[in-house]
C-alpha positions in Angstrom: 53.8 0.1 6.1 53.1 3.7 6.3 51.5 5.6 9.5 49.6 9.3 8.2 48.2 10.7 11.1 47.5 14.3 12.1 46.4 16.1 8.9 45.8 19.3 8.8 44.3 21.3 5.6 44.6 25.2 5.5 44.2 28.3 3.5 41.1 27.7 1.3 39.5 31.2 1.6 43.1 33.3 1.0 43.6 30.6 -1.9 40.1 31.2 -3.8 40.5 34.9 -3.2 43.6 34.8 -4.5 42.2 33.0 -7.5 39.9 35.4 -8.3 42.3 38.1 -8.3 43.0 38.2 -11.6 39.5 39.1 -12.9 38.5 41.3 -10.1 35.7 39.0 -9.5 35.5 39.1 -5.0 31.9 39.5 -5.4 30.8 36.4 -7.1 32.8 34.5 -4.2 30.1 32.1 -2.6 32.0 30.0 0.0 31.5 29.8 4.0 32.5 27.7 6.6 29.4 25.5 8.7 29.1 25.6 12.2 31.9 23.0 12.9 34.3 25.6 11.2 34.7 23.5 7.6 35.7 25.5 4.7 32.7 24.5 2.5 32.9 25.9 -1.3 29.8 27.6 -3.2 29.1 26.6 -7.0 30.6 29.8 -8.4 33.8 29.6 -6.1 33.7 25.5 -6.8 33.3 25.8 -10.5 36.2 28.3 -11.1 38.2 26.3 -9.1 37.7 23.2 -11.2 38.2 25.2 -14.7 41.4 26.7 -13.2 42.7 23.7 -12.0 42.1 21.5 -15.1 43.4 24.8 -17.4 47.3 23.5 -16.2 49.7 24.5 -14.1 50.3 28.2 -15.0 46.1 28.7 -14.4 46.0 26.8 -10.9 48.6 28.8 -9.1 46.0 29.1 -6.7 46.6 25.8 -5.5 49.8 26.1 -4.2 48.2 28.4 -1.7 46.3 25.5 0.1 48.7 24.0 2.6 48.6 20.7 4.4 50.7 19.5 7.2 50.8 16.0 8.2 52.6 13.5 10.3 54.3 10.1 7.6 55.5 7.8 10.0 57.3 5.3 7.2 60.3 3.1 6.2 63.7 4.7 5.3 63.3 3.1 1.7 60.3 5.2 1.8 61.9 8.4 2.8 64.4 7.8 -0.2 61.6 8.2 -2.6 59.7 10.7 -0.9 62.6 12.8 -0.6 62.1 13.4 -4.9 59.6 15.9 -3.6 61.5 19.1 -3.0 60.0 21.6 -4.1 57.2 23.1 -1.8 58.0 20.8 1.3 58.8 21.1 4.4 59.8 18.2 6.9 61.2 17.8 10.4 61.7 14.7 11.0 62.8 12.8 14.3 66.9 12.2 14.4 68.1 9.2 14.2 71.7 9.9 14.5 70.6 11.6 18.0 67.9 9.0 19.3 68.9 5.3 17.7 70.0 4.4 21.3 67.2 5.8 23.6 65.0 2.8 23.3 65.1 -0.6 22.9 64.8 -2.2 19.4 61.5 -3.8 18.6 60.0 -5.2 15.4 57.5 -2.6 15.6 60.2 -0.3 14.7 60.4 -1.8 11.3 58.0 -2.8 8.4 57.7 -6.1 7.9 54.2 -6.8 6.5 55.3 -8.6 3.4 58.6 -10.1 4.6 58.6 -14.2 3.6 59.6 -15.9 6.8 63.3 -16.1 5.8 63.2 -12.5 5.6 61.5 -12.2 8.9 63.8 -14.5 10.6 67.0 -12.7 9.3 65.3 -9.0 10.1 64.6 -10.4 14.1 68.4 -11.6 14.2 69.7 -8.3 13.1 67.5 -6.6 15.9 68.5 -9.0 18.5 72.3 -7.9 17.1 71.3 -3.6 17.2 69.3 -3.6 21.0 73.2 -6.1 22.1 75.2 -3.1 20.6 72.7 -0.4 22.4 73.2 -2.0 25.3 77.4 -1.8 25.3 76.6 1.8 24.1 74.8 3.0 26.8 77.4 1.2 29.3 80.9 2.3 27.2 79.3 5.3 24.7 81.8 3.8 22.3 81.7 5.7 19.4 82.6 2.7 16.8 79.4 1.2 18.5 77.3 4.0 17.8 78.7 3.8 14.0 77.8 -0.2 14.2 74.2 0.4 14.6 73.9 3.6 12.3 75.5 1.1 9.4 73.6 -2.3 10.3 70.5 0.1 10.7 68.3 -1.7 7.8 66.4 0.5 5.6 62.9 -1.0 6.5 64.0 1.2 10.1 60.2 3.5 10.5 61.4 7.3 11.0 58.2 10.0 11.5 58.4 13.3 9.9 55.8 16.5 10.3 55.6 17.7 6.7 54.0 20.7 5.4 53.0 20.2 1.1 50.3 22.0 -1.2 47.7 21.0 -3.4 49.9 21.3 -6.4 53.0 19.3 -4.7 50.2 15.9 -4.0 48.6 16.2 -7.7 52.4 15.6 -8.7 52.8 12.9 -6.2 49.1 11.6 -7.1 49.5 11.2 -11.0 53.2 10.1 -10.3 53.0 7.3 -7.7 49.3 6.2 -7.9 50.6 2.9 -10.3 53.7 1.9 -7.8 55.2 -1.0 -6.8 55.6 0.3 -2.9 52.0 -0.2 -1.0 52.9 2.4 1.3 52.9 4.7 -2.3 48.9 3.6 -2.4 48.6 4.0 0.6 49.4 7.6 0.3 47.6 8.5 -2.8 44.5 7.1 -0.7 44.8 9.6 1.3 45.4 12.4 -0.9 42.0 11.9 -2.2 40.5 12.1 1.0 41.5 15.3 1.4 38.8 18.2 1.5 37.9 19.1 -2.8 40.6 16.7 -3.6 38.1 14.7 -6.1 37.5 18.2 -7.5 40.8 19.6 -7.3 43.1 16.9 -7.9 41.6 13.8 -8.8 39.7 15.2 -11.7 42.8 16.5 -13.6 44.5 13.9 -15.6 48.4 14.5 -15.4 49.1 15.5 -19.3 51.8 13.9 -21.1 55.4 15.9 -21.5 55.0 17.6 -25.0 
């Protein structure tokens, strides 16, 4: 499972400004924002942003421009994947190696939604096993207990990070992950295209093969 909450999408006037830069063009620049403070995009301002954006990467620069910050709350095995995605993120996440013994250990803590019932009996043994060492931790601070529950720790463990990524950085992720095996992958690409002029911006440009 995946948890996206808080999301946040910033920068669309600077970005369309900054798109028509190049052709001096400030005056045919249509957009405005509604009474409830929504960046809402004229047909001029819409329609070079849509050319630009399907023209490739070197014409869309101006995407890069939009930010969005966001909270994933998801499986380690996620984060492994994710993690591809360097260039033009930012993450702080919260610390396991700091915080694995401040609370008990639940199964909420972990994804499970399409664990078989072995797999689900085997994953509520293994907690029972972490929340007995976090116990003797907290009574001996033992540092070989610490390392016990870093190392048993399974990868299914949920970990929440604030990230900050750009238009350009989720049309990669889009076109990339929207055909994988992980749900929480769909899950994610859902969400991209909910984002405001994502259907214009990213949805509508079809990832072109490597020449």
């Amino acid at each position: 499972m995946i948890k996206i909450e808080r999301t946040s999408v910033m920068n669309f006037e600077n970005a369309i400004r900054g798109a028509r830069n190049p052709m001096n063009s400030w005056n045919r620049m249509d957009s405005y924002y509604d009474g409830k403070g929504n960046f809402i995009m004229g047909p001029n301002d819409l329609n070079l942003a849509q050319r630009l954006a399907r023209a490739g990467s070197d014409h869309r620069k101006f995407i890069r421009q939009i930010f969005v910050s966001v909270d994933f709350t998801a499986p380690l095995y996620w984060w492994k994947e994710y993690d591809t995605y360097k260039v033009a993120t930012v993450a702080n996440s919260t610390s396991t190696m700091h915080k694995i013994a401040s609370k008990p250990f639940e199964l909420e803590d972990f994804s499970y939604d399409h664990m078989n019932e072995k797999a689900l009996a085997s994953l509520k043994a293994t907690i029972d096993v972490l929340e007995e060492l976090r116990q003797e931790y907290l009574e001996t601070k033992d540092k070989t207990i610490w390392y016990s529950m870093i190392q048993l720790l399974p990868s299914n463990y949920h970990q929440m990070r604030t990230c900050t990524l750009n238009y350009e950085t989720l049309m990669n992720i889009y076109y990339a992950r929207r055909t994988h095996k992980l749900q929480e992958w769909h899950d994610v690409c859902d969400w991209i295209a909910s984002l405001p002029y994502a259907k214009e911006l990213i949805l509508a440009v079809e990832k072109k093969p490597a020449e």
